[in-house]
N, C-alpha and C positions, 0 to 999 in steps of 0.2 A: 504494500500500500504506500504512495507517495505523498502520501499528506499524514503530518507528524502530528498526533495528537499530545497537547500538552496539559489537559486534567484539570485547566482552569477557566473559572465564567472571564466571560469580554465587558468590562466595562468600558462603552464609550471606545475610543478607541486604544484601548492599553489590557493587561491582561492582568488579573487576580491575583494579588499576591499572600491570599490565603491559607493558614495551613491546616486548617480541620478538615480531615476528611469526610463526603462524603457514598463515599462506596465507591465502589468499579461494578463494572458492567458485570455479567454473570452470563455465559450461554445456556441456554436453559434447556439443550438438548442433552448437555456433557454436565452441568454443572462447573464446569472450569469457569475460573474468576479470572478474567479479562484486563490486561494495564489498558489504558494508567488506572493509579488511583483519583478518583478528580474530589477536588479540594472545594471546599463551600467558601463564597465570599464571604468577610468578615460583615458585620451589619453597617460598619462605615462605608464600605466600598458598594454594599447594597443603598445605599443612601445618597453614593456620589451617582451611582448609575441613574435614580431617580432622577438628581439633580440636573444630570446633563438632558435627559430625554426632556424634563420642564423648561430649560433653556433652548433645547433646540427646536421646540414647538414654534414661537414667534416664524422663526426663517423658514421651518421646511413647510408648514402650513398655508403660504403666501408663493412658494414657488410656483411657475406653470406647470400649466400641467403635463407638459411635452417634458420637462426637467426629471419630475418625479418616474415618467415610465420611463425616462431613458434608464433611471437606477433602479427600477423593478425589469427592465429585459435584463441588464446588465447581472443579475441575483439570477437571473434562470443563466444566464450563460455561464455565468462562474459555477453554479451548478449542474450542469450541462458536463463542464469539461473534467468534473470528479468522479464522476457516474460510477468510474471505475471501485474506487474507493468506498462509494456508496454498497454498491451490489458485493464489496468485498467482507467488510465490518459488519453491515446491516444484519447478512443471516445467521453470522455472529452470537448478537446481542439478541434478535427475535425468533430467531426460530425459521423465520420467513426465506422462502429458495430465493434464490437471485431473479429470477424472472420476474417475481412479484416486486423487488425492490426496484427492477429500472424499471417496471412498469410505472410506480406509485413515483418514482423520480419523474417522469415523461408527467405523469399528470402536475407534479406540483409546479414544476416549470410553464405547463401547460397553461395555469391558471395564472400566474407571476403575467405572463404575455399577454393573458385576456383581462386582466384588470388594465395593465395598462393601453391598450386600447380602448376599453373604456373608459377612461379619461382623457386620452384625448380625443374620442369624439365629440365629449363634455357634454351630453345633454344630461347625464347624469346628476347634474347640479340641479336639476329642475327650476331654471331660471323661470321667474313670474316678474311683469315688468306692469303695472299699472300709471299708465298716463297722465299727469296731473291733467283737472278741468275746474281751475279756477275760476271762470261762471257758473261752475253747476249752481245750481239753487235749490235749498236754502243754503247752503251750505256750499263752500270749494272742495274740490276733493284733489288731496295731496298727491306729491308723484309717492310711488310707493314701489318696493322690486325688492324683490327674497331669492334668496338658493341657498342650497346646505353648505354647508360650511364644519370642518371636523372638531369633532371633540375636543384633542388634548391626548395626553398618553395614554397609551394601552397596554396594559396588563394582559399579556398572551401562557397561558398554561397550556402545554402539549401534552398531547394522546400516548397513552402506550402503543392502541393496534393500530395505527398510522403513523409510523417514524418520519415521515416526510409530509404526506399531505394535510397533516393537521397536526403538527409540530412545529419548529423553528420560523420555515418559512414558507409554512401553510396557508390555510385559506383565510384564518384569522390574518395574519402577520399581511398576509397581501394585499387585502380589504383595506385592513386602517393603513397600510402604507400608503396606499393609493388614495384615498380620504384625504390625507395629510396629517396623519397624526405618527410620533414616533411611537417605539414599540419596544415593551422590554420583557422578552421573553423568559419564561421559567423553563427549564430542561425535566423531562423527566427521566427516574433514575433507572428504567430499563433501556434506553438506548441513548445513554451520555456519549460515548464517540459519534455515531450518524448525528447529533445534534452538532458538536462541535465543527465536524469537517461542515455542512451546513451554516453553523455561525459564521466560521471564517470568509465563505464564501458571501455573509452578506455585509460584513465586515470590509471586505476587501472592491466591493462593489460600492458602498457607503465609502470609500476613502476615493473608487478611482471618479465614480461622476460628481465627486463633490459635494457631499453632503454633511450638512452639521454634524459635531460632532456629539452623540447622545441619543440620535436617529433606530438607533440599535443598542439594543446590550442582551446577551446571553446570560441567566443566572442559574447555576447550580446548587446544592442544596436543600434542606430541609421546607415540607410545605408548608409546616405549621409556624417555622420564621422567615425563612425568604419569601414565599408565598405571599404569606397573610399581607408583610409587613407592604408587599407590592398594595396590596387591592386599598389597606388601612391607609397609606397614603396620600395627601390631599393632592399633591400633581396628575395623580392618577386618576383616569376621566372616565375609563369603560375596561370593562375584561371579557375575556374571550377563553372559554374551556370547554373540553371534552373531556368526559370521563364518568367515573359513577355519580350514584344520585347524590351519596353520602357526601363529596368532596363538591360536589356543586351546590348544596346545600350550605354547608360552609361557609363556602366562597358568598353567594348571597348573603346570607346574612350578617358576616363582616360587610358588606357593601352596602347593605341597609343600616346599620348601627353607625356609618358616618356620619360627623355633625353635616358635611353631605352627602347623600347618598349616590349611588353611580349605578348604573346600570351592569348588570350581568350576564354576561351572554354565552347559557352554558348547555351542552345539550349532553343529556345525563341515562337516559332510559327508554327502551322501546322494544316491546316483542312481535312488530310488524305484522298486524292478523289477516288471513288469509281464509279467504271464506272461499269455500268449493260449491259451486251449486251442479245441483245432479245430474242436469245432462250431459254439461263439460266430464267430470267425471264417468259416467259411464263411455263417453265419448271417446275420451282419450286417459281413462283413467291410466296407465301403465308410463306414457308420457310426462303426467301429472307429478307421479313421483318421484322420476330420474329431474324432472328441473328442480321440483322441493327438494328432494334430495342434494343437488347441485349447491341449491342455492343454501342451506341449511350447513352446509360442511365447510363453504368458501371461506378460506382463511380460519381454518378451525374453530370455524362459526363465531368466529372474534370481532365479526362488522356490527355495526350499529343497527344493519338493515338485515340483518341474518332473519328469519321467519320462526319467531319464538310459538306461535300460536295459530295451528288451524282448524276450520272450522270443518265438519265435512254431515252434509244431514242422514239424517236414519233411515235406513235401506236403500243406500248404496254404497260403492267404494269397496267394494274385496277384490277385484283386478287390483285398482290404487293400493290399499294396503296389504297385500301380498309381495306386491312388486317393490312400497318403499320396505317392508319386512327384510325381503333380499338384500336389498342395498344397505340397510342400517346393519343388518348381522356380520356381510362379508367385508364392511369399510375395514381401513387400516387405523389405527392410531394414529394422532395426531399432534406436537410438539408445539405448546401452547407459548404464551409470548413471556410469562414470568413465574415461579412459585405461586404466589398469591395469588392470579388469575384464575392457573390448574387447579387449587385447593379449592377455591368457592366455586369451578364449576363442578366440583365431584362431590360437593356439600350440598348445593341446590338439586344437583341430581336425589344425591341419596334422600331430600328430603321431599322431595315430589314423589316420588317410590316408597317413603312410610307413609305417605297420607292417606285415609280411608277415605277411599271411589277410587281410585286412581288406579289404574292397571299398565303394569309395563308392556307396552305393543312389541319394541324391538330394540333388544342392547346388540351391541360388536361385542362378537366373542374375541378378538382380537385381548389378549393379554395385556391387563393394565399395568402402566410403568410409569414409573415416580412423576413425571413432568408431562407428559401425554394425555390426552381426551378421548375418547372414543363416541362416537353417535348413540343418540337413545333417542327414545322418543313416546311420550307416555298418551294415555286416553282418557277422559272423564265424560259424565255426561253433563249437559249444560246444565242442569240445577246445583249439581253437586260445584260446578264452576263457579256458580255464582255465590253461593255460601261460605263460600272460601276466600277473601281477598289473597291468602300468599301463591295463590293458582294464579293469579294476574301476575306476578314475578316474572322481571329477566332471568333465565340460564344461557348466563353469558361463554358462552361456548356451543355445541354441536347438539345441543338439547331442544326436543319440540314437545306441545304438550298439542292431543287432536282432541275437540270438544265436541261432542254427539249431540242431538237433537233434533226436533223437526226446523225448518226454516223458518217458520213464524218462532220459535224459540231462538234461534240463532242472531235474527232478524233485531229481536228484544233485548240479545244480551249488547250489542254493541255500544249502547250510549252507559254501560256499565262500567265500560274498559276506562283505563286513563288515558291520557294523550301519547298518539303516536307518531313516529316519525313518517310512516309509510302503512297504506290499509290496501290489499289487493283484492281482486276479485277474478274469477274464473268462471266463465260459464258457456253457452250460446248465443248465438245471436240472438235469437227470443228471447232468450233466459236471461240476458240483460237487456234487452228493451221494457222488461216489467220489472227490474229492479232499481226503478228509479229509487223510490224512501229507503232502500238497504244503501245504496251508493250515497244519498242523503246524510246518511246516520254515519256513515264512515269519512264520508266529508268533513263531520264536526269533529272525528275523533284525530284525524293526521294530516299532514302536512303535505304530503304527496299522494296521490290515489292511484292504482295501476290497474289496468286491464290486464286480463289471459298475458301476464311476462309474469316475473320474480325481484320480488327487491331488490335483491342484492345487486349491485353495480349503479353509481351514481354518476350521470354523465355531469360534467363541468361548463356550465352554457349561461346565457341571460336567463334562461327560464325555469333554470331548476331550482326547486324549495326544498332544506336538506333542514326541516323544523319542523314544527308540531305544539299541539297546545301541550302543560303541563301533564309530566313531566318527562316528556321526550326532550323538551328545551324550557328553558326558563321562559323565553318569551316568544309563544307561536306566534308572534308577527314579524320573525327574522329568518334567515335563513343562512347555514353556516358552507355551504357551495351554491357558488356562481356569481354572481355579479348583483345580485341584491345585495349580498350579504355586505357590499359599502355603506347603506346608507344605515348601519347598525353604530357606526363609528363616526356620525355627523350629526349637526344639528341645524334647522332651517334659522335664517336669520335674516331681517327684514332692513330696508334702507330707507329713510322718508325724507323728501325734501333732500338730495344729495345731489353735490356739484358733479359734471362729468368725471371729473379726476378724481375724485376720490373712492368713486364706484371703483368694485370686483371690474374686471373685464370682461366677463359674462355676464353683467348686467347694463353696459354701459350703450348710448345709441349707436345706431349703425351696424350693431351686430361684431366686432370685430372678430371674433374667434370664430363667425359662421355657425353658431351652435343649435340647436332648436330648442327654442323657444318660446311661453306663453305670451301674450302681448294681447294683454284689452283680454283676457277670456278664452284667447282665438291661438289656437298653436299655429306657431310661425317658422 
């Protein structure tokens, strides 16, 4: 590997001269303990890193917007040319083949490149330009013109099962970069190397297009003081986390207890349900369960969009579960991203398996071994479902639980569930032409809705909503992929009575940036 990992967080642009350790990595296929050791910032230097990112706000939040993506391509390119290093360390520290790593490289760079093009198209600002008409009567009416304008620094906390696209210089990190806000990252402590080579690369991108210095910083360390002390902080304007409910909960409410409060943007929980209606199934039942199946195992059922929950109605589906039977028995084990993630999925398991209604459909006989998952997948009938809140529970791993009843029960249990990231549905073409109220009732539950596809795989576009109401995300009106996910990390802000010069340039006559537009009411 060509890129020297040196074990300390990046303040600003200088490197940690800390000596407490906080761990080394761990492969968690061998258990071998991984150099370096990486070293926690002391809480001064976590203090100066604030400092500088609150200083660097004024400049980088004013620059154009052609300035800012030249240093967001420039972050995929310096990233781009590590890849190597990336797909070397990564399988390393997660578990995850190589293939999956330049994959999940190509997307995060992917996104780096479409933030920055959206910004420089700029209508992303949603300029509104209201015309003074000092005759109107009774009254004048003032000139008046708004667009967003970015928060301030961001608190970025990365994912364990995304070392790259929802890490360092994720979808968080790209948003508010693009926004204008700086950005001070916390590492997480299963893939401290992929983060560092990652740092450096946006470190070195932040020094060559010129940008303030403070724009960035990497913090390694403990989440209960480097963490907190990030979010508790008053420079600190917004945060950005993925991970459990427990840790986003947290995070909220340190964020609530500031004498200001800040917003949280944390997307925590989701068993993505999937209703089978009978025809599909009888149709293609056998097809049904090679993609659930597919899609239930992808990344050792470690995605956020893995399919915790389906639905399948009574008296049909023994092609279907015959067919997933096969596949859940003959799978291989699977080499999960940490200790702690392996242990609560073999705890969730074992504890859907003591609960009375619940019958195990189909374990892998595949021999369990210490760090490894194997598929399961359990059954209950809808009433016993609904009696039970911890039957609503993620099994964050290769776990599914199938919920029986008629369709009109099925139908009933949905406005039960809590907020999801993703709600799918499966059927005919009749059979969803008369499921309008079911598709209705899953509307209110998720954030994304699918037809006859499978969760898992979330493209990176303008259009896609990667949220949910409570508690799939703190806040279902955000979205943590694609290009909404900017206006999470701005705020709208109004001009009255203002001379031309002193207006934004996106709000100013003449249009000079060419942007589109409100004007009177009227998009322009």
């Amino acid at each position: 590997m060509s890129t020297q990992l040196l074990g300390t967080s990046i303040i600003g642009f200088t490197r940690s001269t800390g000596t407490e350790s906080s761990g080394q990595a761990v492969n968690p296929a061998s258990g071998q303990k991984l150099d370096p050791v990486y070293v926690a910032p002391t809480l001064d230097e976590v203090d100066q890193a604030i400092a500088l990112a609150g200083q660097a706000f004024p400049e980088y939040s004013t620059l154009p917007a052609a300035k800012r993506a030249e240093f967001l391509r420039k972050i995929a390119d310096e990233i781009d040319a590590v890849v190597d290093d990336i797909a070397e360390r990564g399988p390393l520290e997660t578990g995850l083949p190589e293939p999956r790593m330049r994959g999940e490289t190509a997307r995060t760079t992917g996104q780096l490149r479409l933030f920055a093009s959206l910004i420089e198209e700029g209508s992303w600002v949603d300029a509104r330009i209201e015309f003074a008409q000092p005759d109107r009567q009774p009254l004048p009416k003032p000139d008046l013109r708004s667009m967003l304008r970015p928060l301030g620094p961001v608190a970025v906390f990365c994912a364990s099962n995304f070392p790259l696209a929802f890490s360092v210089a994720g979808g968080d990190t790209a948003a508010a970069l693009a926004a204008g806000c700086p950005v001070l990252v916390k590492a997480h402590s299963s893939h401290p190397g992929v983060a560092e080579i990652v740092g450096n690369c946006v470190l070195r991108a932040a020094q060559a297009t010129g940008m303030p210095e403070g724009v960035f910083s990497l913090l390694y360390g403990s989440g209960r003081e480097v963490g907190m002390a990030l979010v508790k902080d008053p420079v600190v304007q917004a945060v950005g986390f993925t991970g459990s409910r427990s840790g986003g909960l947290a995070l909220m409410e340190a964020a609530a207890n500031r004498p200001q409060p800040i917003p949280v943007y944390a997307e925590m929980s989701s068993v993505n349900p999937v209703v089978l209606l009978p025809g599909a199934v009888e149709e293609r039942g056998e097809a049904l369960a090679e993609g659930l199946f597919g899609s239930l195992t992808l990344g050792a059922g470690q995605f956020c969009t893995n399919p915790g929950l389906i639905f399948l109605p009574d008296g049909c589906g023994d092609a279907f579960l015959a067919k997933l039977r096969e596949l859940v028995e003959t799978a291989p084990s699977a080499v999960m991203l940490n200790h702690g993630i392996c242990q609560a999925f073999k705890e969730a398991t074992a504890d859907f398996a003591d609960t009375p209604g619940v019958t195990t459909v189909a374990h892998a006989f595949t021999k369990q071994v210490e760090e490894r998952a194997v598929p399961v997948v359990f059954t209950v009938n809808v009433r016993r479902f609904l009696e039970d809140a911890e039957l609503h529970g993620e099994m964050f791993g290769p776990g599914t639980l199938i919920v029986r009843g008629s369709l009109e029960e099925i139908e009933a249990t949905i406005p039960e569930l809590e907020g999801q990231l993703t709600a799918t549905v499966h059927g005919t073409d009749d059979e969803l032409a008369s499921s309008a109220s079911l598709i209705s009732a899953l509307e209110r539950r998720a954030g994304r809705l699918i037809i006859n596809g499978f969760p898992t795989g979330v493209e990176v576009c303008h259009s896609m909503v990667h949220g949910g109401p409570f508690p799939a995300t703190s806040d279902g009106r955000s979205t943590s992929v694609g290009t909404m996910a900017i206006n999470r990390f701005c705020r709208p802000v109004s001009w009255q009575g203002f001379p031309q010069g002193l207006l934004p340039e996106e709000l100013r006559d003449g249009n000079p940036l060419g942007i589109s537009r409100m004007e009177d009411g009227k998009r322009v």
